[in-house]
VOGU-3710 file (C-alpha; in Angstrom, 3 decimals, decimal comma):
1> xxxxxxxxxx> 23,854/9,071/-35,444  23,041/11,382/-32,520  23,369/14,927/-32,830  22,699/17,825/-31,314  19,781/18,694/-33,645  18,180/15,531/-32,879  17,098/15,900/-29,339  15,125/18,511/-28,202  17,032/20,145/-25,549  19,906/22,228/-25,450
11> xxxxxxxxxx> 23,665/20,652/-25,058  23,942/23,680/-22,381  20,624/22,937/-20,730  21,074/19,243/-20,171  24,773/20,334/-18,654  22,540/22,722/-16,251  20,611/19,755/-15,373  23,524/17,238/-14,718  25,189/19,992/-12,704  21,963/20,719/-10,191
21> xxxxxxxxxx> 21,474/17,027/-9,512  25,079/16,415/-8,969  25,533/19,708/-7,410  27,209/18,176/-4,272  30,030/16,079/-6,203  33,059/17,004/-6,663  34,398/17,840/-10,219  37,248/15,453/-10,352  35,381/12,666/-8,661  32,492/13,492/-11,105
31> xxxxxxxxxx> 34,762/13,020/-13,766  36,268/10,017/-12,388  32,833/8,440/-12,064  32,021/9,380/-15,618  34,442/7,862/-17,219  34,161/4,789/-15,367  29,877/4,743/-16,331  30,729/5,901/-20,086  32,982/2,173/-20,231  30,614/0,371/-18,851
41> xxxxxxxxxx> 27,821/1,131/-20,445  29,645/1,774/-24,499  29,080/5,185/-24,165  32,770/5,822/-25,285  32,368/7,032/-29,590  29,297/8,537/-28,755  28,766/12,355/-29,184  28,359/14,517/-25,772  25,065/15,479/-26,558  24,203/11,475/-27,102
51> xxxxxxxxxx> 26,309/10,422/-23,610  24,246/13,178/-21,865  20,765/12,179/-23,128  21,753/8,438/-22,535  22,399/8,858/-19,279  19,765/11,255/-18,460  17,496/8,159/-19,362  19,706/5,804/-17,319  20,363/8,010/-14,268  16,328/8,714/-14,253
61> xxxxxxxxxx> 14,467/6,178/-12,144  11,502/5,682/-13,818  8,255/5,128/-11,111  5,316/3,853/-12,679  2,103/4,065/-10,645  1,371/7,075/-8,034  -0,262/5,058/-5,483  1,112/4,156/-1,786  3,942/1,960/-3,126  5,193/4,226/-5,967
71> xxxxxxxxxx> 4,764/7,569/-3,736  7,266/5,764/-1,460  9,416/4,349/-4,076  9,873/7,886/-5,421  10,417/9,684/-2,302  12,827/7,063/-1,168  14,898/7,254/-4,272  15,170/11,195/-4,205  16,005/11,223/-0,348  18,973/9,233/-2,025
81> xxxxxxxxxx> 20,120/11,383/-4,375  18,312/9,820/-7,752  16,396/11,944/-10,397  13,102/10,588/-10,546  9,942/10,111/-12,999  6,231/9,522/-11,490  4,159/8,543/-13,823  0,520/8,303/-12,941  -2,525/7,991/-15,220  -5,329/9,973/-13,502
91> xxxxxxxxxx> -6,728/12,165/-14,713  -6,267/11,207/-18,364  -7,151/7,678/-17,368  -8,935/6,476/-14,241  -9,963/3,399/-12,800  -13,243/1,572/-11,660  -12,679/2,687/-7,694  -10,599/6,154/-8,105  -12,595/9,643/-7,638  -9,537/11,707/-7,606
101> xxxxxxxxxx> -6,452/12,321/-9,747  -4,374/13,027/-6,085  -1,623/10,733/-6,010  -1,955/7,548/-3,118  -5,414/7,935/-3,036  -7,477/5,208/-0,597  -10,186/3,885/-2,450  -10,947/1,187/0,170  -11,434/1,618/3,957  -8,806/4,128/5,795
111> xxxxxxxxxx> -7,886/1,984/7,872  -3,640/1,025/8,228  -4,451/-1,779/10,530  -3,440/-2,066/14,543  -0,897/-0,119/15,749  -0,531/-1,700/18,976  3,152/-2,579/20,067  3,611/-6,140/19,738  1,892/-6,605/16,537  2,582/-7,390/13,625
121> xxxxxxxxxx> 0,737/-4,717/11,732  2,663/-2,023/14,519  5,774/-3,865/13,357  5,520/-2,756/10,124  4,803/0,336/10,429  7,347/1,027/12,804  10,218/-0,151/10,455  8,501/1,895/8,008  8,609/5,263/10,285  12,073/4,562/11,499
131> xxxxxxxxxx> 13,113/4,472/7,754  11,536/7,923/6,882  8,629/6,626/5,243  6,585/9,813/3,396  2,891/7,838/3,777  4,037/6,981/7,570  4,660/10,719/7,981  1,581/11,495/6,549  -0,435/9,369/8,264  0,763/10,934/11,269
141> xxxxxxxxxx> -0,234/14,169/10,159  -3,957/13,469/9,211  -4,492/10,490/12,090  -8,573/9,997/12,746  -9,493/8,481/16,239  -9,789/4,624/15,693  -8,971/2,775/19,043  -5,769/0,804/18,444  -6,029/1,309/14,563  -4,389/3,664/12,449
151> xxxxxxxxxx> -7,008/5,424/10,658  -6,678/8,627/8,383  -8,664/11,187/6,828  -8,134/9,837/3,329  -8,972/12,789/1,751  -6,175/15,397/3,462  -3,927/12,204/3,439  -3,862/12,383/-0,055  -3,738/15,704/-0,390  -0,799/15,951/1,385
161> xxxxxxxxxx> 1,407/13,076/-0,122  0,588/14,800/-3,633  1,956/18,235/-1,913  5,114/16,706/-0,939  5,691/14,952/-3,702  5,091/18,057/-6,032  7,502/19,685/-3,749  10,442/17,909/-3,576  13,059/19,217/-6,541  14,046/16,212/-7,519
171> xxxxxxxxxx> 10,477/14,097/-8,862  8,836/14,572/-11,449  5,079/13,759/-12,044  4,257/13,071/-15,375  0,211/12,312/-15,933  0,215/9,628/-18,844  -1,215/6,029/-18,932  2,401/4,210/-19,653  1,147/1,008/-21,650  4,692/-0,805/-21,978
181> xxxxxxxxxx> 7,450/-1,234/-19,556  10,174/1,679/-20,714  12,740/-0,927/-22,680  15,731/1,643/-21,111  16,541/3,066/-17,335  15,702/1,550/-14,306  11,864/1,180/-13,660  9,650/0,307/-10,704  6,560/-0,865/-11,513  4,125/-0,069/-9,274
191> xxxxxxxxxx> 0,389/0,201/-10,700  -1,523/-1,519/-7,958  -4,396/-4,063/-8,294  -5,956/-1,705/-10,657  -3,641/-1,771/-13,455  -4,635/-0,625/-16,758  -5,645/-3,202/-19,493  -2,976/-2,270/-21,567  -0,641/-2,354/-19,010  -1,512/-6,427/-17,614
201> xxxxxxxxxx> -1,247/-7,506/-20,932  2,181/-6,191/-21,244  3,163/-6,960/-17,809  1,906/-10,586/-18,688  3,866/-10,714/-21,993  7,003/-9,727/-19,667  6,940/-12,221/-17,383  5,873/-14,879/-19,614  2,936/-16,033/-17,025  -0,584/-15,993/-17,072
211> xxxxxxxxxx> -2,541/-13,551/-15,468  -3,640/-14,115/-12,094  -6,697/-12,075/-10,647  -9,122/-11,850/-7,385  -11,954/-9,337/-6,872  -11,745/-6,700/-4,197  -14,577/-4,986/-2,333  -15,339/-1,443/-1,516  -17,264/-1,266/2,296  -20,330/1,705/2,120
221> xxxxxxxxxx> -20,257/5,254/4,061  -22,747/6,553/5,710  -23,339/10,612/7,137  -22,909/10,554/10,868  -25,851/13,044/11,738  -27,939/10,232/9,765  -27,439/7,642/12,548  -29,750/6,876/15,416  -27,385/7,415/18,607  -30,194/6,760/20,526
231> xxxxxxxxxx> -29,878/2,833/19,290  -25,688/3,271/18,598  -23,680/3,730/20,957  -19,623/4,669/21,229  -16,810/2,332/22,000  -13,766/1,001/21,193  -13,357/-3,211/21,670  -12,669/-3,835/25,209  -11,907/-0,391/25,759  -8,762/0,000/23,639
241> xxxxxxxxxx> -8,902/3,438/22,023  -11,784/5,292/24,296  -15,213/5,825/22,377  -13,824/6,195/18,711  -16,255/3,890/17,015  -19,831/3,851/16,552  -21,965/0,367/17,129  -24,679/-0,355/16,457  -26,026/-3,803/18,586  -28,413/-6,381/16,992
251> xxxxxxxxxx> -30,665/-8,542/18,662  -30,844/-12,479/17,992  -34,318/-11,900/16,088  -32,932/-8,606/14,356  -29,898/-10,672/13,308  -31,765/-12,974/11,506  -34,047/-11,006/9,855  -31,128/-9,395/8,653  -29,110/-12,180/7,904  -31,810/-13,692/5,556
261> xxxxxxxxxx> -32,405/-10,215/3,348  -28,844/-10,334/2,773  -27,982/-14,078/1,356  -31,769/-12,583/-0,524  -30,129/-9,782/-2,122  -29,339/-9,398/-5,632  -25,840/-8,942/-6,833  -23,852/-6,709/-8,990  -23,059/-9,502/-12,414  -19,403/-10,278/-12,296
271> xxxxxxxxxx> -18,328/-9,772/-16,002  -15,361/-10,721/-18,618  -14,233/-13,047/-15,776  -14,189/-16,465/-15,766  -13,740/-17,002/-11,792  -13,427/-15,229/-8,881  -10,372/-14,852/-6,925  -11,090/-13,537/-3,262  -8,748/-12,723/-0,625  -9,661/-14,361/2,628
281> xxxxxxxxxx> -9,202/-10,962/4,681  -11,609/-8,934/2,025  -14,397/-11,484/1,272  -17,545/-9,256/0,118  -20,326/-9,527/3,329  -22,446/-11,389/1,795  -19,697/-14,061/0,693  -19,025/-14,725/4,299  -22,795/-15,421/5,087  -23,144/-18,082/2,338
291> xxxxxxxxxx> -20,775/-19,592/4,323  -23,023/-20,335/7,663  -25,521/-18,807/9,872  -23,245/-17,439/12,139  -20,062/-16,590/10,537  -21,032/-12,973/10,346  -21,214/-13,529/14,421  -17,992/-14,160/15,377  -16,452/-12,079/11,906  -16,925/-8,382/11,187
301> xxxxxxxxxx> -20,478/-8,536/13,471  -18,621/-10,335/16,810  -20,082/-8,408/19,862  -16,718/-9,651/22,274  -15,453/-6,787/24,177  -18,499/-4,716/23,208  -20,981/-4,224/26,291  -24,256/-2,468/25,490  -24,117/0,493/27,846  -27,566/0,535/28,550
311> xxxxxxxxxx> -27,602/-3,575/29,435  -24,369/-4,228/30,378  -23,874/-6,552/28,582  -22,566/-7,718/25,028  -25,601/-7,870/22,071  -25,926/-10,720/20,288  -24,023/-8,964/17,181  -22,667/-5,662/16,670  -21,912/-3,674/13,116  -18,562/-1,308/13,904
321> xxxxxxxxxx> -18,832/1,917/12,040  -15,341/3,486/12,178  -14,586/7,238/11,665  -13,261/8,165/7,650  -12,469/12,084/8,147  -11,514/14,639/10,837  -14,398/16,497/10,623  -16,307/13,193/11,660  -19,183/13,859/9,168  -18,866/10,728/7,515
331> xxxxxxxxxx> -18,533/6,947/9,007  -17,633/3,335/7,194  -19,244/-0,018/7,915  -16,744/-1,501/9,110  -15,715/-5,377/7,170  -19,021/-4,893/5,279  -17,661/-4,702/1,611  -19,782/-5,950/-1,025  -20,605/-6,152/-4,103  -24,707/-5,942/-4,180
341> xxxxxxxxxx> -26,594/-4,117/-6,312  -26,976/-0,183/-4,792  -30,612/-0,457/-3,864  -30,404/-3,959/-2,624  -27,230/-2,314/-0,480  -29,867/0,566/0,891  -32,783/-2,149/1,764  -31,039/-4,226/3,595  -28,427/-1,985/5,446  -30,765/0,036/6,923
351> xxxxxxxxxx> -31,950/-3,143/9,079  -29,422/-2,558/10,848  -30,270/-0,959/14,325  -30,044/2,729/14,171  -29,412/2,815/10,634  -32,599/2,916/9,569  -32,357/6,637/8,212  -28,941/6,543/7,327  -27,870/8,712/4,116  -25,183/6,653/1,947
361> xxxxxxxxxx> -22,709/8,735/0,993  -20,804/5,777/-0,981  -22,411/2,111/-1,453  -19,862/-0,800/-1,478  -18,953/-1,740/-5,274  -16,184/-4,215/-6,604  -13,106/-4,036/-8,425  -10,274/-6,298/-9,564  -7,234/-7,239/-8,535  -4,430/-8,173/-10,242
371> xxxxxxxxxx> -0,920/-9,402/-8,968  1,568/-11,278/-10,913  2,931/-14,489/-10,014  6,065/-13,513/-7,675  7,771/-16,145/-6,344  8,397/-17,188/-10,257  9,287/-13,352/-11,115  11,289/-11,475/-8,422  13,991/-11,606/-6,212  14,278/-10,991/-2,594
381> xxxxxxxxxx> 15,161/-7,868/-3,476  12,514/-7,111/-5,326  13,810/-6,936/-8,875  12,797/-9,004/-11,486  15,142/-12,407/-12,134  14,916/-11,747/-16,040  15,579/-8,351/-15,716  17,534/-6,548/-13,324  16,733/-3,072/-13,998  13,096/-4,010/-13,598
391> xxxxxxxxxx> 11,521/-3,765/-10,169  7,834/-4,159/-8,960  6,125/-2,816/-5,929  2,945/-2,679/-3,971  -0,317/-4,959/-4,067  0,862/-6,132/-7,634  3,636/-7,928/-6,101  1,377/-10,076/-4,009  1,359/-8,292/-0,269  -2,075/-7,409/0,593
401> xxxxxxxxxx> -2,935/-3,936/2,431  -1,858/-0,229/2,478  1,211/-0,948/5,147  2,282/-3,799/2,936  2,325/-2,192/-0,377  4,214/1,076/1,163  7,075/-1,762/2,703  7,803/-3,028/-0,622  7,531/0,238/-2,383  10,452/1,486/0,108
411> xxxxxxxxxx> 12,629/-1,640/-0,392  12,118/-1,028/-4,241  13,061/2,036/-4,199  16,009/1,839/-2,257  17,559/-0,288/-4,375  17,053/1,151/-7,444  19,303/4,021/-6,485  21,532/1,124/-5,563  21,249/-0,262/-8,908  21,378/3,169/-10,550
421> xxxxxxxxxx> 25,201/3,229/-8,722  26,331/-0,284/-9,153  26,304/-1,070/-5,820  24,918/-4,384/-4,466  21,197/-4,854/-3,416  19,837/-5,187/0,116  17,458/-7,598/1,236  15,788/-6,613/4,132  17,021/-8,124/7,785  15,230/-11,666/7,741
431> xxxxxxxxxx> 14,004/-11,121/10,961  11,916/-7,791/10,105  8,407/-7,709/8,901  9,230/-6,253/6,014  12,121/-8,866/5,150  9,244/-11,830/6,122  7,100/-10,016/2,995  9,757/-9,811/0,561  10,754/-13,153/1,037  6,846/-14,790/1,551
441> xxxxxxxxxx> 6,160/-13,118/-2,225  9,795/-14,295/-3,537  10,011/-17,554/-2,521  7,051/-19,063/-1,025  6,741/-22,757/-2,730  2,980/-23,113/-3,799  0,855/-23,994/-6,943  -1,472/-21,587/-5,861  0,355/-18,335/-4,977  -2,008/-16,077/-2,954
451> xxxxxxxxxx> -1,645/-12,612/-1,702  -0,344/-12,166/2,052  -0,856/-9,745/5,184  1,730/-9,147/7,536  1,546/-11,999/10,303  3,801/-12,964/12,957  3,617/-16,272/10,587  5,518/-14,765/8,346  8,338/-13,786/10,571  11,557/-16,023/11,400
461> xxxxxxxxxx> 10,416/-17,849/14,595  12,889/-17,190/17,820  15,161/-19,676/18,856  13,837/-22,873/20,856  15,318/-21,786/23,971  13,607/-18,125/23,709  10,352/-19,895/23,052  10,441/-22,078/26,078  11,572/-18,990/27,945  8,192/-16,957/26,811
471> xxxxxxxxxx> 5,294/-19,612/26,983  3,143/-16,751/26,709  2,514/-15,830/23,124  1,853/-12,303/23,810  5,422/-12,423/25,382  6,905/-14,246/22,632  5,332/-11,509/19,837  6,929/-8,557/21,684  10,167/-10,370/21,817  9,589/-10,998/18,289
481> xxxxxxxxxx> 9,293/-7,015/17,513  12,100/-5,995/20,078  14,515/-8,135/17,657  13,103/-6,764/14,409  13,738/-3,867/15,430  17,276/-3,888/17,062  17,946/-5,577/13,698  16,162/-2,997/11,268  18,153/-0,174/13,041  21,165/-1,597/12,300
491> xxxxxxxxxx> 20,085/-2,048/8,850  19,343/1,328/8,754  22,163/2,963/10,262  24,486/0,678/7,752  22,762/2,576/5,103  23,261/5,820/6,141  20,082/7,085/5,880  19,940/10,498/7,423  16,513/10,831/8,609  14,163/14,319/6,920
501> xxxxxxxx> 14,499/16,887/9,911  17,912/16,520/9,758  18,701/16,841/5,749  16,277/19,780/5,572  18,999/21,629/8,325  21,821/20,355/6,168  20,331/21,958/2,990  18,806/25,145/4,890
//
């Protein structure tokens, strides 16, 4: 029997509590909607003190994970009214790959992909920014030159998704490593390819699969004044984006030298795994050379659209070292994640030209990856087919990247508030991009599900006669966007989602 003894708080403090997150309801409605909940969910011979700490656990949306895709989940589901609960394990626990306890810390490159209009990647994002996304605004906010990329400083990005989020009245941030799924409330799950131990098992025993895995790859940082810019030289591929990255051009007989110390070096062991996993778009440097001579030639070291400035013309390869922070003290390799042992990593990195003296300030390392089997798990929607009040988000749903993980994180959230009210869930418009990734990790039919980017394969293809109309692909991909678009603001104005400048005025 619940009494008032029994719980820790105070019958008058929870009814302070209940009245500042309902502030803005009216009493009778409140009422009205009370009733209805205490029905339909038994509360009716229940004592007030019981009804109000039942459905201060069921009118809390629990957010597990304070990475990209649960920062997003929990800032969308506040924007919409919903008391929230961020749980996130660092410091108490950490992972392999975190250095911080600041919540969506990058741990890989800072990098959010093209954001050229017309692409897919730009696609994304833009959905995302028209549907006040807090990691879209904060990219914005700590943007690093990077050509046609979106780049950030990772380290003021963080910091300033963990201000906002320690701001805003109406999350919570509770630091504990949550080993089981909460058994009441609604819950998004969103712990990233890094999940605790703990955590997979029970994630495993709760969707009754088997746990599937790949390996991820951390690329190395170097110090800027530590590279030879009288070998480098600044530009962006074919121009795009001025002079934002550094390159550093390889001859045919310093390619080859360096090829051959790499497929040398020693590796880090792989341990308690029985197989690797990788992801096509993150395969460890030296994992692409094993595969031929010259793949590293037309892969992360192609030299198209990069002219030496002192030839004229394009080096037989080129290593991209792309910008990490605003004070531009401190520059990644680009695509060269790996996995070798550190001083292997230091031997044969600095045969690259002009990197001969370069200081590491972080060597590439590995980490896993884990993602559950989706299109056996969730809906469209993003909640889980055996239970409804169970939603996952982020990389552990299958979408690969930082873009992709915030997409689903948004959707989740969304409609957790919507489940929180009873109201029916929303898939996203099937022509968006991030309607193609919720249905790719839904329903794709494979026996070997694999984790996805955003591609314009993903998205509905335009009707016959619009694809005979634009022969030109470029044509046809900004057609592509101009639709997802004209239907994601419709989706968004049916939801009435008032966007920040203008709720801030409202509460001011």
């Amino acid at each position: 029997m619940f009494t008032a003894s029994t719980y820790p708080w105070s019958l008058a403090h929870l009814c302070e509590l209940r009245s500042e997150i309902r502030n803005k309801v009216k009493v009778e409605s409140y009422k009205e909607e009370r009733k209805e909940r205490d029905e339909r969910l038994g509360f009716g011979n229940l004592t007030d003190c019981a009804k109000l700490y039942l459905r201060d656990m069921k009118d809390t949306i629990n957010v597990i994970g304070g990475g990209l895709a649960g920062v997003e989940a929990a800032w969308q589901a506040a924007r919409m009214g919903a008391k929230v609960r961020l749980y996130e394990m660092r410091p108490v626990a950490t992972t392999p790959a975190h250095r911080t306890d600041k919540l969506a810390e990058i741990v890989c490159s800072n990098s959010l992909k093209s954001d050229e209009y017309g692409s897919a990647p730009f696609l994304l994002k833009e959905e995302l920014r028209r549907g006040s996304s807090l990691v879209m605004e904060a990219a914005a906010a700590t943007r690093v030159p990077a050509g046609a990329a979106l780049s950030v400083d990772r380290g003021k990005f963080a910091e300033y998704i963990t201000e906002r989020i320690e701001q805003h009245p109406a999350i919570e941030i509770v630091r504990e490593e949550i080993k089981e799924i909460p058994a009441d409330g609604i819950s998004i799950i969103a712990t990233g390819p890094l999940t605790s131990e703990a955590l997979t098992a029970e994630i495993m025993r709760f969707t009754g699969d088997d746990q599937l895995y790949f390996y991820d790859a951390i690329a190395p940082i170097v110090a800027a004044d530590s590279i030879d810019m009288s070998i480098a030289f600044r530009a962006a591929r074919y121009g795009k984006g001025g002079d934002d990255y550094i390159n550093c051009p390889m001859s045919e007989d310093e390619y080859a030298a360096f090829f051959d110390a790499l497929v040398e070096a020693k590796s880090v062991p792989l341990k308690r795994f029985e197989e690797t996993h990788w992801f096509e778009s993150c395969l460890p440097i030296e994992e692409i050379a094993r595969r031929g001579v010259d793949t590293l030639r037309f892969g992360p070291m192609k030299p198209k659209g990069l002219p030496d400035p002192r030839t004229g013309r394009e080096p037989y390869a080129c290593v991209q070292l792309r910008q990490e922070n605003l004070m531009a003290d401190a520059y990644g390799i680009v695509g060269f994640q790996n996995h070798l042992r550190y001083g292997e990593q230091e031997r044969v990195l600095k045969l690259i030209p002009g990197l001969a003296n370069a200081e590491f300030l972080q060597f590439g390392q590995i980490h896993r990856n884990t993602f559950i089997n989706s299109p056996q798990i969730l809906n469209e929607t993003l909640e889980t087919r055996r239970s409804p009040n169970i939603f996952f988000a982020g990389q552990i749903t299958g979408v690969e990247g930082y873009v992709e993980s915030v997409s689903t994180g948004w959707l989740a959230g969304v409609n957790a508030v919507r489940t929180l009210d009873g109201r029916p869930l929303l898939a996203a418009p099937q022509t968006s991009a991030m309607g193609a990734l919720c249905r790719y990790v839904s329903s794709v039919t494979t026996k070997n599900f694999q984790p996805v980017n955003i591609t314009f394969g993903l998205l509905e293809p335009l009707p016959v006669e619009l694809r005979k109309k634009h022969r030109n692909k470029r044509e046809r991909h900004i057609v592509q966007v101009e639709r997802a678009l004209e239907d994601w603001d419709r989706f968004i104005g049916e939801l009435r989602m008032q966007p920040l400048d203008e709720k801030k005025k409202e509460e001011k």
